[in-house]
C-alpha positions as CSV (number, residue, x, y, z in Angstrom):
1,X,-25.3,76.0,70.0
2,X,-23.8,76.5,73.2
3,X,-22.4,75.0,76.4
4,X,-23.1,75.4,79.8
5,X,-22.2,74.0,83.1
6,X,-24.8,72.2,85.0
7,X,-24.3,74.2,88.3
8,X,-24.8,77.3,86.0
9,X,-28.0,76.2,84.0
10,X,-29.5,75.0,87.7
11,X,-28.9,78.1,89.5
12,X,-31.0,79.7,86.2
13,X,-34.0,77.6,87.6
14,X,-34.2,79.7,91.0
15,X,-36.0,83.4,90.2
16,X,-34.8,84.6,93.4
17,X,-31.9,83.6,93.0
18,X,-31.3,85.1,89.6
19,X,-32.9,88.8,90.9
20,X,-30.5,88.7,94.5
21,X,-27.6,88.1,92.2
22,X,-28.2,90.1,89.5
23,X,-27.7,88.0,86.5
24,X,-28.9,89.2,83.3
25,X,-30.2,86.1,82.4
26,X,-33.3,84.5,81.1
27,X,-35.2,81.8,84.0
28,X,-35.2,78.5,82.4
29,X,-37.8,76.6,82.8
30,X,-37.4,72.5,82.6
31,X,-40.7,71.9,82.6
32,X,-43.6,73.9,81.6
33,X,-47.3,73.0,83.3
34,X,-48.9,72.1,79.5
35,X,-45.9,69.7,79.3
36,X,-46.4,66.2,79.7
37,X,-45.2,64.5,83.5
38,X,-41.9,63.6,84.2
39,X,-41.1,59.5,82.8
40,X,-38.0,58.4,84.2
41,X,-37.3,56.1,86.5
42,X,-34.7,56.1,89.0
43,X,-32.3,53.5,87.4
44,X,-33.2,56.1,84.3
45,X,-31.7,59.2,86.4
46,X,-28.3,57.0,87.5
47,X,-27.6,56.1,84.0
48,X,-27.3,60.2,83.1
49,X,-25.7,60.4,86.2
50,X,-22.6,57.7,85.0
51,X,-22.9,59.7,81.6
52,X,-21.8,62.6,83.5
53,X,-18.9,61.0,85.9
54,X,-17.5,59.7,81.9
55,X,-17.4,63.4,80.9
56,X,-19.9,61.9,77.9
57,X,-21.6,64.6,75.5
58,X,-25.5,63.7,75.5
59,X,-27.4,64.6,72.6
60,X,-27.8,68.5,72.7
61,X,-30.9,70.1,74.9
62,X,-33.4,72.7,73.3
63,X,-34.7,75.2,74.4
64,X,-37.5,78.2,73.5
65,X,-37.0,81.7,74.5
66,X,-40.0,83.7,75.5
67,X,-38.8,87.2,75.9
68,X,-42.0,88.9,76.3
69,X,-42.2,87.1,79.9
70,X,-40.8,89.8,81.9
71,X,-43.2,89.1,85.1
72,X,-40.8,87.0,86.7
73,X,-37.4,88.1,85.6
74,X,-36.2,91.0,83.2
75,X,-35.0,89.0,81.0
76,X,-38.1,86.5,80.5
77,X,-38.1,82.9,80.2
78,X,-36.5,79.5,78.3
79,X,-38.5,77.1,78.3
80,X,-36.8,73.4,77.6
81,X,-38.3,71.9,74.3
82,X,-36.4,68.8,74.3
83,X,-34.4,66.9,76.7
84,X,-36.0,68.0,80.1
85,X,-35.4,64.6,81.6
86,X,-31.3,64.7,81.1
87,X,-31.5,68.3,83.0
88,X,-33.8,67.2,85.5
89,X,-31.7,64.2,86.7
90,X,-28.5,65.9,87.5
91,X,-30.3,68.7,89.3
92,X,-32.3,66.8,91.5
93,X,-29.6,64.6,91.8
94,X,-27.5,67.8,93.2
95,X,-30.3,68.1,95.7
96,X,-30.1,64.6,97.2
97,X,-33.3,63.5,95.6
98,X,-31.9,60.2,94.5
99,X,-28.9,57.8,95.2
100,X,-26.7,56.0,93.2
101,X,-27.7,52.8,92.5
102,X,-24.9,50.1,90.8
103,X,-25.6,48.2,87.8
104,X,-23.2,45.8,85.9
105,X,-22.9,48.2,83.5
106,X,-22.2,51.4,86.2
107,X,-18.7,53.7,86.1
108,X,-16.2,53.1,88.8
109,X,-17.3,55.9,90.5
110,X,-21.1,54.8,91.1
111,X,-20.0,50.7,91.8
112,X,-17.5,52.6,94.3
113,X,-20.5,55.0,95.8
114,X,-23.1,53.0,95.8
115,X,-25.8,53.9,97.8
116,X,-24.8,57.5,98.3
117,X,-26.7,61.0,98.1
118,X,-24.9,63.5,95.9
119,X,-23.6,65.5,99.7
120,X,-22.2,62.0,100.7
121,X,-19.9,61.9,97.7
122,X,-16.2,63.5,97.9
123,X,-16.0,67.3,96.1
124,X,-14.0,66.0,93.6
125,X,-17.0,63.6,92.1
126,X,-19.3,66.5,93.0
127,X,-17.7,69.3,90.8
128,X,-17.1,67.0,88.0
129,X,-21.5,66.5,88.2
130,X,-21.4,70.2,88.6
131,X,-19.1,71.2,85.7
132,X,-20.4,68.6,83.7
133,X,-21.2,71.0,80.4
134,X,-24.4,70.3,78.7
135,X,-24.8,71.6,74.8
136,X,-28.0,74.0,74.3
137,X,-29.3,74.8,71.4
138,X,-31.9,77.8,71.4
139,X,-34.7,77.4,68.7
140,X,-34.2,80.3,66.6
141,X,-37.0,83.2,66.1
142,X,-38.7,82.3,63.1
143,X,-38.8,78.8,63.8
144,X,-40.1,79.6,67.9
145,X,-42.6,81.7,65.9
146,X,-44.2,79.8,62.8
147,X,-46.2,76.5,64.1
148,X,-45.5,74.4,61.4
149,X,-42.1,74.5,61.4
150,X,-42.7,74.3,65.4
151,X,-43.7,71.3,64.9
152,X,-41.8,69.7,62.2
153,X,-39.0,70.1,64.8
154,X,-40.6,68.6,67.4
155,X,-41.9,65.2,65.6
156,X,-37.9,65.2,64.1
157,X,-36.6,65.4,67.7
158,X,-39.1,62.3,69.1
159,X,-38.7,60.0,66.0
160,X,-35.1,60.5,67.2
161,X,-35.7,59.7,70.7
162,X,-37.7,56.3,70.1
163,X,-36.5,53.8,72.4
164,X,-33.7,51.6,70.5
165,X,-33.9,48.3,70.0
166,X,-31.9,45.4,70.5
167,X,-29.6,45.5,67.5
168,X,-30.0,49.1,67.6
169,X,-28.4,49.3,70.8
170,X,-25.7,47.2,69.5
171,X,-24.6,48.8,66.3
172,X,-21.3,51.1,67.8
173,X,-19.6,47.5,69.2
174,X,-20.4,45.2,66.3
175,X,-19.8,47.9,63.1
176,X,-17.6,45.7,61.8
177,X,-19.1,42.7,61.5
178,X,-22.4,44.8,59.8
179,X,-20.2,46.0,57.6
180,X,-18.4,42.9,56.4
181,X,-20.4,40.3,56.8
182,X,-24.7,41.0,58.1
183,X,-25.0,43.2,55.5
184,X,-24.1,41.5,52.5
185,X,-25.5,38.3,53.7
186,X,-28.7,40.5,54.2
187,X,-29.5,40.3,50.2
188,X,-29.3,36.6,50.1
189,X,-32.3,36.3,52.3
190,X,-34.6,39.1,51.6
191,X,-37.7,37.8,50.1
192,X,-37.0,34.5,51.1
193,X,-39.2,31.6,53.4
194,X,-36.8,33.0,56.2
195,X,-37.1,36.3,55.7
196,X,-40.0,37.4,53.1
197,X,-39.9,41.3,53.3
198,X,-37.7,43.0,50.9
199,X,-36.4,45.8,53.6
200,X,-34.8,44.8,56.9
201,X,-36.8,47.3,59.3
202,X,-34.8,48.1,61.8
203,X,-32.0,45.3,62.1
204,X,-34.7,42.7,62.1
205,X,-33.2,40.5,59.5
206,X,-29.5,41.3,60.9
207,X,-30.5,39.7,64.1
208,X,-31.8,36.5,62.5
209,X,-28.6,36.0,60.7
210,X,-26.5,36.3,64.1
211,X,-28.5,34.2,65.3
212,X,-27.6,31.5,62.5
213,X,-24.0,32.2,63.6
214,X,-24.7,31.8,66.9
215,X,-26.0,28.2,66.4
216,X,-23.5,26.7,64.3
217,X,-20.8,28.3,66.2
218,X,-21.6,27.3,69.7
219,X,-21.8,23.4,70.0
220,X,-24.2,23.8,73.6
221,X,-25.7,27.6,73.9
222,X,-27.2,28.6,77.2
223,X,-29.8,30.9,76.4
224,X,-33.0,32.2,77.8
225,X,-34.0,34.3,74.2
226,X,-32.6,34.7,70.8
227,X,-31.0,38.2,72.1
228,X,-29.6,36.3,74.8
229,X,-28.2,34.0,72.3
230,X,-26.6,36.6,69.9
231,X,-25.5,38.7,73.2
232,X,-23.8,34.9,74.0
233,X,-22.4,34.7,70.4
234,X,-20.4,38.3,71.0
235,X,-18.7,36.9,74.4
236,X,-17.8,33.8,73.2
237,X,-16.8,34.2,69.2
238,X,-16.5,38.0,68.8
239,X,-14.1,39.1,72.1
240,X,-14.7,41.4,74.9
241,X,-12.8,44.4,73.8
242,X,-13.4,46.3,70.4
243,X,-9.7,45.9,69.7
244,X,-10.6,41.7,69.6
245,X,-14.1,42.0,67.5
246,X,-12.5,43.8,64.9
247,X,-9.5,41.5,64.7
248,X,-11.6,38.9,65.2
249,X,-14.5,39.7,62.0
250,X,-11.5,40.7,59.7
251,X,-9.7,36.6,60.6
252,X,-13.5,35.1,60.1
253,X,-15.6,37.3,58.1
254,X,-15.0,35.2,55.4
255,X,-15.7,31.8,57.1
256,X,-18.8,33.7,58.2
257,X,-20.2,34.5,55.2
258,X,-19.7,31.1,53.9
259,X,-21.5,29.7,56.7
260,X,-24.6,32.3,55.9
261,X,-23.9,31.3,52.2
262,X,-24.4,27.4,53.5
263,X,-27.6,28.4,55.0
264,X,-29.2,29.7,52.0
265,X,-28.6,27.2,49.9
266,X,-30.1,24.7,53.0
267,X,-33.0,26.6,53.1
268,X,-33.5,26.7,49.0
269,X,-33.1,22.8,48.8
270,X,-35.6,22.6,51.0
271,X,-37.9,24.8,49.0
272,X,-37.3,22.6,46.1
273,X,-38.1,19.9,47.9
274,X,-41.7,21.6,49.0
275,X,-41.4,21.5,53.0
276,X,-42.6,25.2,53.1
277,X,-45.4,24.5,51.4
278,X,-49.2,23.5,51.1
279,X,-50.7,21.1,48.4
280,X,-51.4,23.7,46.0
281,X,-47.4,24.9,45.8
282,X,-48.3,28.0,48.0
283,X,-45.7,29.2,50.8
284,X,-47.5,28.4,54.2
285,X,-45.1,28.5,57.1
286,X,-46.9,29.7,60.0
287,X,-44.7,32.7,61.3
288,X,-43.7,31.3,64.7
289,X,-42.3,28.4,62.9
290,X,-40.5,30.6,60.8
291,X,-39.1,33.3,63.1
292,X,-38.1,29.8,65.7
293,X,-38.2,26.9,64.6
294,X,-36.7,27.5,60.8
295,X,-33.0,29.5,62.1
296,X,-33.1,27.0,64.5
297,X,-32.8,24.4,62.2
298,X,-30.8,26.1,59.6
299,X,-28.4,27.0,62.0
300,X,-28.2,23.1,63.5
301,X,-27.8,21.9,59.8
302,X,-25.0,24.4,58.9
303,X,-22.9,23.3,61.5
304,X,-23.7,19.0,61.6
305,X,-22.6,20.2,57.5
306,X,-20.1,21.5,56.6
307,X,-19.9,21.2,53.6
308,X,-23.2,21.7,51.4
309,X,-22.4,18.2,49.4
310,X,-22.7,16.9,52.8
311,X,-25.8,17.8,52.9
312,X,-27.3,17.3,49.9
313,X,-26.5,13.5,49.2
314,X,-29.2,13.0,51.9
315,X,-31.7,16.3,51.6
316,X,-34.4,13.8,50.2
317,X,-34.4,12.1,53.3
318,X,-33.6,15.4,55.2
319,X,-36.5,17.2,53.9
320,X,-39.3,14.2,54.1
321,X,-38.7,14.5,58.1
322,X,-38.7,17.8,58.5
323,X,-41.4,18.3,57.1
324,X,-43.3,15.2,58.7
325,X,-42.0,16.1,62.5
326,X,-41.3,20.1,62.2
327,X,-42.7,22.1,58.7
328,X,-46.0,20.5,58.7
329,X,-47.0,21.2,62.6
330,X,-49.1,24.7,63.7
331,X,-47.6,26.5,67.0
332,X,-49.6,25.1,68.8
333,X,-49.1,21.5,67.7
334,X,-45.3,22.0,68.1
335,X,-45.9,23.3,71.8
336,X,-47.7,20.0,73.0
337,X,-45.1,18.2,71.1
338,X,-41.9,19.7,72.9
339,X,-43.7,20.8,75.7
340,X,-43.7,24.0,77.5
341,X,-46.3,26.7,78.7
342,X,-45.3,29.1,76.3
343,X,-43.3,29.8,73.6
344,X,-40.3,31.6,75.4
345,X,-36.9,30.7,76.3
346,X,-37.7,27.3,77.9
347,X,-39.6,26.1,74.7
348,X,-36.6,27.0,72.9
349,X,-33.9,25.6,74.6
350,X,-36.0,22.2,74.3
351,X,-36.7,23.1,70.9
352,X,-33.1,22.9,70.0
353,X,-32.5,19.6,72.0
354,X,-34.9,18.3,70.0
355,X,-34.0,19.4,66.8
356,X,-30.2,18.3,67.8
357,X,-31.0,15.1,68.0
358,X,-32.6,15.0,64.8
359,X,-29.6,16.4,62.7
360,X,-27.3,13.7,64.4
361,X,-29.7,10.9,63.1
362,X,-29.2,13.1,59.6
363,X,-25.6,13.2,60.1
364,X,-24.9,9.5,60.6
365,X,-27.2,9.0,57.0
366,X,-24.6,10.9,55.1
367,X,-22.7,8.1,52.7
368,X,-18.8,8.0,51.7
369,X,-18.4,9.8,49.0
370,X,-15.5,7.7,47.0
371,X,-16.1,4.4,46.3
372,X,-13.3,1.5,47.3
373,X,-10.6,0.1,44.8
374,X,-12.5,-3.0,45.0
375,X,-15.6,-2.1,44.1
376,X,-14.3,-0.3,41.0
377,X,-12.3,-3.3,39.8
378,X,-15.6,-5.5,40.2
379,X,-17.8,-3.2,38.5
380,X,-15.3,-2.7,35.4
381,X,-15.1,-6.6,35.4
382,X,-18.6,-7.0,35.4
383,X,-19.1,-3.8,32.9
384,X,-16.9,-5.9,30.4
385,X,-13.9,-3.3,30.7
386,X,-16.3,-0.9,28.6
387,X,-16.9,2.8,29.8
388,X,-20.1,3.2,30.4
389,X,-20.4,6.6,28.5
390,X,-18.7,6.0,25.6
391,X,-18.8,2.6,24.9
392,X,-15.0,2.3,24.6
393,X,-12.9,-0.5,26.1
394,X,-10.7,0.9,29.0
395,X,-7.2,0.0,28.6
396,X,-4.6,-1.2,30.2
397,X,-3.0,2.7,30.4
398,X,-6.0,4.7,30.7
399,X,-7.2,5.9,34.1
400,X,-10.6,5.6,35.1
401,X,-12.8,6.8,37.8
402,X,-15.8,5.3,39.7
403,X,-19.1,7.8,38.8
404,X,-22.5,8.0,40.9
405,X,-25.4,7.1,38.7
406,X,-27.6,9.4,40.6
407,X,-25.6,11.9,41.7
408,X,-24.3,11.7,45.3
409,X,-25.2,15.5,46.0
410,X,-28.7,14.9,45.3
411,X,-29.1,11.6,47.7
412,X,-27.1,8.6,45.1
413,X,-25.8,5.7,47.6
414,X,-22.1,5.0,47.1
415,X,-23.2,1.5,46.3
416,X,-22.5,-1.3,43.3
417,X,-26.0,-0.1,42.3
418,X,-25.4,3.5,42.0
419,X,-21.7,2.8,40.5
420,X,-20.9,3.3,36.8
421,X,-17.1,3.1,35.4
422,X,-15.8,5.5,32.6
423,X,-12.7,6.8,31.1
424,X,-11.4,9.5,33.3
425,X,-11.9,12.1,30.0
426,X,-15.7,10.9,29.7
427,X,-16.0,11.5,33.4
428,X,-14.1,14.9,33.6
429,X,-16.5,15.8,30.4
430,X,-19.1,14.8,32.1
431,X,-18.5,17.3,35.4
């Protein structure tokens, strides 16, 4: 590999120019006629254009020599085999076929030029687009020369190029919390209701769990899509500066994982309990309902909970709704039922209204835990000062502890009903 200047690989682009200067150089060719048409937009073109004003190293441009072209130039031809787009942005932009246009995300130097044609800008700014040094990397002989391996090559250098996706994009500024916390978490869930493939394809199954951490981290999200809601999550709980995110995942990463931890075991109570399933035992969550409506609700739980004893002493009760107003429903049925003309953000956003106000009505059924000094004493008196799981009496000098017939994680009241009194041994035996 090599590098070269911009102004120096353009000025290769002009035969005449190359023969009235006499350069022994090789005409490069961005774009040969059996090559498909240029793609990129102009928003595309401004983006190389900041990459330039950053001094930022783009992936490296190949090229094809063609020696035995010796019609134009003595020294034949390159033709560019990947990465004509990069060079053909900063030339044209050299020949004022474009102006910069500012996004959010521009350099100073396009938010403070915006507007302007490459000969508007001041010659510092245009020798640093001129100097900008591109890598080149010319396809050796015997690959140029044998097709297969021509080819390998080129389907290696497009799988590279496919467009990223949203986590994708977003791996360099969260690599900390992948690393500490998605990626473990990612083995709880694989093969699961939420999650039933066994290989996360592309960050699919990372993005789900952000978005759990997104819902029981922010109380009131304002969110027009579930990458809107993770991009939220980052701002609000992750900090704006990598410094912050990686301060802030090594102070929570633990508290994060628990929370993912919580989720799971949600979700599995509620697979005991048969919500996700059909009459025959058989998994049958339609897959809108589970890529929505399911994180949606895990996440809501996780956070009205949180504690997963909290939960369970009323999952019975939990589960028989959900699966009434929520698990039980088609797409379609829960689109007429929360209303919207589509699936998108605004279904959403009403979807987790509604389910809101469904996990307060869950939180306000969750019982004390401990019972009351008086209604120990009144059950002992009325169990004849006997331990219930012995038989013994309980004297005077023996402590004694108030026990949950059924227990209270899986749904027992903390009522005289449910109460049982035994020796503080037989009850420490019996946990």
């Amino acid at each position: 590999m090599a590098q070269y200047e911009a102004q120096d690989l353009k000025l290769r682009t002009n035969a005449e120019l190359i023969s009235a200067t006499n350069r022994n150089v090789p005409l490069l060719r961005t774009r040969h006629e059996i090559q498909r048409e240029a793609c990129w937009k102009s928003a595309d073109k401004v983006e190389m254009i900041d990459t330039c004003f950053q001094n930022w190293t783009c992936p490296p441009i190949y090229v094809i020599e063609h020696q035995e072209l010796t019609d134009v130039v003595p020294d034949g031809e390159e033709h560019v085999f990947d990465g004509a787009h990069k060079l053909e942005a900063v030339f044209e932009f050299i020949d004022d076929k474009f102006p910069l246009k500012a996004t959010t995300t521009s350099c100073k130097e396009i938010k403070d030029h915006d507007g302007k044609l490459f000969s508007q800008l001041p010659l510092n700014l245009k020798q640093r687009i001129r100097k900008y040094r591109f890598v080149v990397n010319t396809i050796d002989d015997e690959t140029a020369h044998d097709p297969d391996r021509l080819q390998t090559l080129w389907s290696r250098l497009n799988r590279a190029g496919v467009k990223l996706n949203q986590f994708e994009l977003g791996i360099p500024v969260i690599r900390p919390l992948i690393v500490s916390v998605l990626l473990p978490a990612c083995e709880l869930f694989k093969g699961t209701v939420l999650f039933p493939w066994e290989t996360s394809n592309r960050g699919s199954l990372e993005q789900l769990l952000q978005v759990l951490l997104a819902l029981t981290d922010i109380a009131e999200p304002k969110f027009t899509s579930q990458n809107c809601l993770i991009k939220l999550w980052h701002t609000e709980c992750l900090g704006a500066t990598m410094v912050e995110r990686t301060a802030r995942v090594a102070e929570r990463s633990e508290g994060w994982k628990e929370v993912l931890t919580r989720c799971h075991k949600i979700m599995e109570d509620l697979r005991q309990l048969n919500i996700f399933c059909n009459a025959e035992g058989v998994m049958d969550v339609a897959d809108a309902l589970r890529k929505t409506e399911l994180p949606f609700v895990l996440g809501r739980l996780a956070r009205r909970f949180d504690r997963i004893e909290k939960f369970r002493s009323q999952k019975v009760t939990i589960a028989a709704r959900l699966r009434a107003e929520l698990f039980s429903k088609k797409p379609e049925e829960m689109l007429t039922k929360i209303g919207g003309a589509g699936r998108n953000g605004a279904y959403q956003k009403k979807l987790l209204q509604f389910i809101d106000r469904m996990v307060d009505d869950f939180a306000g059924m969750v019982q004390p835990r401990l019972f009351t000094k008086a209604q120990k004493k009144a059950k002992l008196k009325e169990q004849g000062g006997l331990c219930t799981a012995c038989g013994e009496k309980i004297l005077s000098h023996q402590l004694f502890d108030g026990d949950h017939v059924q227990e209270w994680s899986e749904g027992g009241e903390t009522t005289m009903e449910n109460l049982q009194i035994l020796h503080r041994h037989c009850h420490q035996s019996k946990l």
